[in-house]
C-alpha positions in Angstrom: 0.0 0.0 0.0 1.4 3.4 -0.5 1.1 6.6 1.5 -1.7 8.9 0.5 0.1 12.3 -0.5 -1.4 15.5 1.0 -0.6 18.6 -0.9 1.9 21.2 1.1 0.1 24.3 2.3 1.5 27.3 1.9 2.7 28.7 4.6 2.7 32.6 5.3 3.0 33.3 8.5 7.1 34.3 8.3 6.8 36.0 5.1 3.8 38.0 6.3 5.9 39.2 9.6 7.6 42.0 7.6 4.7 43.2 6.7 2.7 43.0 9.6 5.6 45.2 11.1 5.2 48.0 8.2 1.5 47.8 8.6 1.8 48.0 12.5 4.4 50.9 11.9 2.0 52.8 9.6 -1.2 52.8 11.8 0.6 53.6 14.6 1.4 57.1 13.0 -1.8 57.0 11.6 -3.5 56.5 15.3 -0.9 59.1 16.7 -2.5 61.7 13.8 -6.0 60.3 15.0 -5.7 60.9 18.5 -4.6 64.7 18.0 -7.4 65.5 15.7 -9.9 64.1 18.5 -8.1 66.1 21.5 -8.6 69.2 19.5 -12.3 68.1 18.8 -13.1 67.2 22.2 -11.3 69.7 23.9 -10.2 73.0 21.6 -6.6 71.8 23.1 -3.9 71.4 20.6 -2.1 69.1 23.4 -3.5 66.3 25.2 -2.7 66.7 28.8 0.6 64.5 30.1 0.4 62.3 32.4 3.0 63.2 35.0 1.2 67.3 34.3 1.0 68.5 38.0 -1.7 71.2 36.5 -3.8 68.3 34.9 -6.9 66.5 37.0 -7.2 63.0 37.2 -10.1 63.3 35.3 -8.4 64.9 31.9 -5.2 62.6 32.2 -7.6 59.4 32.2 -10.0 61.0 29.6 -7.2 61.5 27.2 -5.5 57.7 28.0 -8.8 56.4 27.4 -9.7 58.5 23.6 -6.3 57.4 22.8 -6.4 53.5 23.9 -9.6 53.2 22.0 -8.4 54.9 19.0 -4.8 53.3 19.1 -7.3 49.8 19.3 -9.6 50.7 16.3 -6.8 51.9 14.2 -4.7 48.7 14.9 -7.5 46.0 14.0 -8.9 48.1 11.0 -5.0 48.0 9.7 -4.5 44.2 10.5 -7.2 42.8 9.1 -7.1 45.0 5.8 -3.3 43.8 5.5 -4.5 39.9 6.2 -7.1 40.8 3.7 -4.7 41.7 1.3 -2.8 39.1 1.7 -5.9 36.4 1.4 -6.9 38.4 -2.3 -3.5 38.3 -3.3 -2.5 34.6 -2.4 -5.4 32.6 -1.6 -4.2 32.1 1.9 -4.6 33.8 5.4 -1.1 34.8 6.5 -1.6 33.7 10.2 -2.2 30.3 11.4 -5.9 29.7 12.3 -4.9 27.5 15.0 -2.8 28.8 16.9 -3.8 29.2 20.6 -5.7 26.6 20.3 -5.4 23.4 21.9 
């Protein structure tokens, strides 16, 4: 009896960490630009208060972390899964392993 062959997948996840870095690079800037744009929205400020600011509240230091977590989160998941997206169109295969943490 011989062996029943199964076709190699491609593998992407390597080749896709350049990538991933670029991307992560890119909305990083992109979520830095974000965050500004809503501080002067929200607030008329052009600088969003620092955190060790001994004339800033505890209420406008955790207002500002808190705009710029959630914008820093939107920005990073709309730019990963448009790059895995990408990827998918481009080669027919999602560049990160669908199992993994998983047991």
């Amino acid at each position: 009896m011989t062996k029943k062959h199964r076709p190699m997948k491609l593998k992407l996840p390597l080749a896709y960490k350049p990538l991933g870095l670029a991307l992560g690079w890119g909305g990083g800037a992109l979520s830095a630009l974000a965050f500004r744009k809503a501080w002067r929205a929200l607030r008329h400020e052009d600088d969003a208060p620092d955190p060790l600011d001994r004339d800033r509240g505890w209420g406008e230091i955790l207002l500002a972390a808190a705009v710029q977590g959630a914008i820093f989160a939107v920005v990073r998941s709309a730019v990963d899964r448009t790059g895995a997206k990408a990827v998918e169109r481009s080669t027919g295969i999602w560049p990160v392993d669908d199992r993994r943490g998983r047991d």
